[in-house]
C-alpha positions as CSV (number, residue, x, y, z in Angstrom):
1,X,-17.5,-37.0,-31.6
2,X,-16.0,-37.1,-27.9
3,X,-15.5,-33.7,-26.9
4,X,-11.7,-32.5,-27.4
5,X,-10.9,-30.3,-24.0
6,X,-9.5,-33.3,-21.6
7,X,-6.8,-33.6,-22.8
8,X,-4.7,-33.5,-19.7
9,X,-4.1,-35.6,-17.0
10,X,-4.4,-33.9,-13.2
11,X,-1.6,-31.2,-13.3
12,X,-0.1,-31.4,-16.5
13,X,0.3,-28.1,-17.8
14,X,-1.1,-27.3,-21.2
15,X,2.0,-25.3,-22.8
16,X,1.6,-24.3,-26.1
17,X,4.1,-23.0,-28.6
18,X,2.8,-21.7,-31.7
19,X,5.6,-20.8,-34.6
20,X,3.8,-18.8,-37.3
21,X,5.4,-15.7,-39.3
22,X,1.7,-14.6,-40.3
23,X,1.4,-12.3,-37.2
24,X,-2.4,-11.7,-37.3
25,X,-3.2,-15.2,-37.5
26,X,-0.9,-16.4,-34.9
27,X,-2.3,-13.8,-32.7
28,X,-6.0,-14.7,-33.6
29,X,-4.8,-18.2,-32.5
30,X,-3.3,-17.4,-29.5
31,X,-5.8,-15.8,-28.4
32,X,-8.5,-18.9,-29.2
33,X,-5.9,-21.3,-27.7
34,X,-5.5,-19.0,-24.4
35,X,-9.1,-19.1,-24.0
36,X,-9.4,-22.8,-24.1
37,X,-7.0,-23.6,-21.4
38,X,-3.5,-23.7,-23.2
39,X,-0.7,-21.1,-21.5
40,X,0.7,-20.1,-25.2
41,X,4.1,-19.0,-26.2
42,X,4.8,-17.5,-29.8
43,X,7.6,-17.0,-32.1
44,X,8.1,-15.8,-35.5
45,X,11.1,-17.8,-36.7
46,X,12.9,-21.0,-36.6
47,X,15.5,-19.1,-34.5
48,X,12.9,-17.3,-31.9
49,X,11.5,-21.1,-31.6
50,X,14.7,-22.7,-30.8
51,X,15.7,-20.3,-28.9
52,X,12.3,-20.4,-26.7
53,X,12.3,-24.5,-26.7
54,X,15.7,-24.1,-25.0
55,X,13.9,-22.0,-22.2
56,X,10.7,-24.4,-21.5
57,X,9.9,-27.3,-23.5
58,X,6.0,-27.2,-24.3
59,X,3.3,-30.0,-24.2
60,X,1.6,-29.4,-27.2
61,X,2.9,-27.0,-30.7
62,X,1.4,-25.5,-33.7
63,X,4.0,-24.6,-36.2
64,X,4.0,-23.5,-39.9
65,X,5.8,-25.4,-42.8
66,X,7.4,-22.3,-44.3
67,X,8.8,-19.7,-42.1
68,X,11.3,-16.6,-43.1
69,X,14.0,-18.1,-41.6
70,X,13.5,-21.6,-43.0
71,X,11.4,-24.8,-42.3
72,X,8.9,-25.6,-39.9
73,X,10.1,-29.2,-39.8
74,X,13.4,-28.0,-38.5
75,X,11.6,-26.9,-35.4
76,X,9.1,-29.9,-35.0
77,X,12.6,-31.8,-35.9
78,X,14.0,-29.8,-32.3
79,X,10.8,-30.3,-30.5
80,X,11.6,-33.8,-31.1
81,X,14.7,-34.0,-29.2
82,X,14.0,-32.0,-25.9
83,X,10.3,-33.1,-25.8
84,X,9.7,-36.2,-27.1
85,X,6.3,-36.3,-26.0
86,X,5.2,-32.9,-27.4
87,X,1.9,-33.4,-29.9
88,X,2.6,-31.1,-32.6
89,X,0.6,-30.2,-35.4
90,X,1.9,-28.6,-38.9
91,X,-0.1,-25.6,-40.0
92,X,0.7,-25.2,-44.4
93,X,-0.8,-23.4,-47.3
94,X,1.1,-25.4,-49.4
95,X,0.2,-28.5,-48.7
96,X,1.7,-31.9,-50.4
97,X,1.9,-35.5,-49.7
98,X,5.6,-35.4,-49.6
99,X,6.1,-33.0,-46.9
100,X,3.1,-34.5,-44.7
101,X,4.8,-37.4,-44.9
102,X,8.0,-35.7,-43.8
103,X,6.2,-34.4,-40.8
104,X,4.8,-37.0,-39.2
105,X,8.2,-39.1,-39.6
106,X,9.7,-36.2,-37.7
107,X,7.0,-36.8,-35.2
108,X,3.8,-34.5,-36.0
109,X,1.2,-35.9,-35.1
110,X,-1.3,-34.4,-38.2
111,X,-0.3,-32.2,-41.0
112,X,-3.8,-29.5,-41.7
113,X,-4.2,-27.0,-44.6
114,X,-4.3,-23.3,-43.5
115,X,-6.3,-21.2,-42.3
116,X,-7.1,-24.0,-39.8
117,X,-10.1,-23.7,-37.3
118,X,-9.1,-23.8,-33.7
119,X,-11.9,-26.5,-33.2
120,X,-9.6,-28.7,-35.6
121,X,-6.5,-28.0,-34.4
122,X,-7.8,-29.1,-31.0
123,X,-9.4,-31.9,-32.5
124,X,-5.5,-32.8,-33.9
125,X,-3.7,-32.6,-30.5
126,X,-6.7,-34.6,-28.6
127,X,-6.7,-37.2,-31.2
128,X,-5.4,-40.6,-29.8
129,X,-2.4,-41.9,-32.1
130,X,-5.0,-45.2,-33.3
131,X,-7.3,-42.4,-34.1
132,X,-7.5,-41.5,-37.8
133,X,-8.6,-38.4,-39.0
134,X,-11.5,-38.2,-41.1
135,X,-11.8,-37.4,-45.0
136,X,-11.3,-33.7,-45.7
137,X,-14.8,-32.2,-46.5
138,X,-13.3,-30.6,-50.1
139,X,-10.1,-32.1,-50.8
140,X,-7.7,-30.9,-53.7
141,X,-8.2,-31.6,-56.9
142,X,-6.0,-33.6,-59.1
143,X,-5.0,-30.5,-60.5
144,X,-4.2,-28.5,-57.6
145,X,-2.0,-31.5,-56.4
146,X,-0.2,-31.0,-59.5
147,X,0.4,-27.2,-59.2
148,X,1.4,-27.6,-55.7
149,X,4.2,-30.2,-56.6
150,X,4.9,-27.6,-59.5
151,X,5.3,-25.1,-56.8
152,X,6.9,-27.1,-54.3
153,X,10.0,-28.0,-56.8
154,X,10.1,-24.5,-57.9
155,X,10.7,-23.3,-54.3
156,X,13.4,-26.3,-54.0
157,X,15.2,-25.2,-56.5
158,X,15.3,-21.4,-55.6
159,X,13.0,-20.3,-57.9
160,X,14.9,-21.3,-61.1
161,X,12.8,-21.7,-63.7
162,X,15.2,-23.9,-65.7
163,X,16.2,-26.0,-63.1
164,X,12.9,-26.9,-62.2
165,X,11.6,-27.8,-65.3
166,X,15.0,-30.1,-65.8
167,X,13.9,-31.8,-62.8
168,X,10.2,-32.5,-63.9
169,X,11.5,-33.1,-67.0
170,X,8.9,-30.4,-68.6
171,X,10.2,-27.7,-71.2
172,X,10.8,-24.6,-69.7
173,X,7.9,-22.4,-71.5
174,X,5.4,-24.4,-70.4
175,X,6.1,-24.5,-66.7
176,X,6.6,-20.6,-67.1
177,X,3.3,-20.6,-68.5
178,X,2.0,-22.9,-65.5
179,X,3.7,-20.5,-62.9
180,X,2.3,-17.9,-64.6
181,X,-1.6,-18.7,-63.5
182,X,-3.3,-18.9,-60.3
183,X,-3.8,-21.7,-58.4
184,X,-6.4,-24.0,-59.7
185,X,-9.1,-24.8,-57.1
């Protein structure tokens, strides 16, 4: 594997903005990114990452599919239109097909499960576009794709348990008794 740190040309800045609302680990990441070369901005919230694209437009972002305030692909959708050349990467615990898909149409240019390690985030924004990415090491299970749809369409629909089991046409006990467990592995 080439090694991922030139990713620059001769006096491009390497601006960073990273939009997570898990404080710790957006600091532990700012710190990692800081470290290898990147001048980092943060924010919290769709709004503080709007708000901060309107100031400087960075060269590279890390932002989180769900946020307080809303969506991360809101704010990969705005890093679109100032900087069309920013190589952003979508950060999720809640991973899904759908909403990868989603992203990179928006214009991210990988989609990785959290926690992510630095060493692969970096991998993500030196990647060439013709470049795939290689097989995940342990990827879901059949299952856990399944419970993470299950979630997904729950969270659509506000957390209404009725709703969501109209939509995926299941009877309403059992998806309570679905929510009701942890996350299969």
């Amino acid at each position: 594997m080439t090694d991922p740190k030139p990713m620059q040309t001769e006096g491009e800045e390497k601006r960073l903005l990273i939009v997570d609302d898990d404080k710790p680990f957006q600091q532990r990441l700012a710190r990692s990114m800081e470290k290898r070369g990147f001048t980092v901005e943060t924010a919290d919230s769709v709004r503080e990452a709007t708000a901060k694209l309107n100031v400087v437009a960075p060269s590279y972002a890390i932002v989180d599919m769900r946020l307080e305030d809303g969506n991360g692909l809101d704010v990969i959708e705005k890093i679109r239109q100032i900087q069309p050349n920013c190589r952003a990467v979508v950060l999720t615990g809640y991973g899904n097909i759908a909403t990868a898909v989603t992203a990179v149409k928006l214009g991210a240019i990988d989609y990785l499960a959290k926690p992510a390690d630095p060493d692969d985030i970096i991998a993500a924004l030196a990647r060439a576009p013709e470049d795939k990415a290689p097989p995940p090491e342990n990827p879901m299970s059949a299952d856990r794709v399944r419970w993470e749809h299950i979630q997904r369409v729950y969270e659509l629909c506000d957390r209404n348990v009725s709703e969501t089991a109209r939509r995926l046409n299941m009877h309403r006990r059992t998806l309570q008794r679905i929510l009701a467990k942890r996350a299969p592995r």
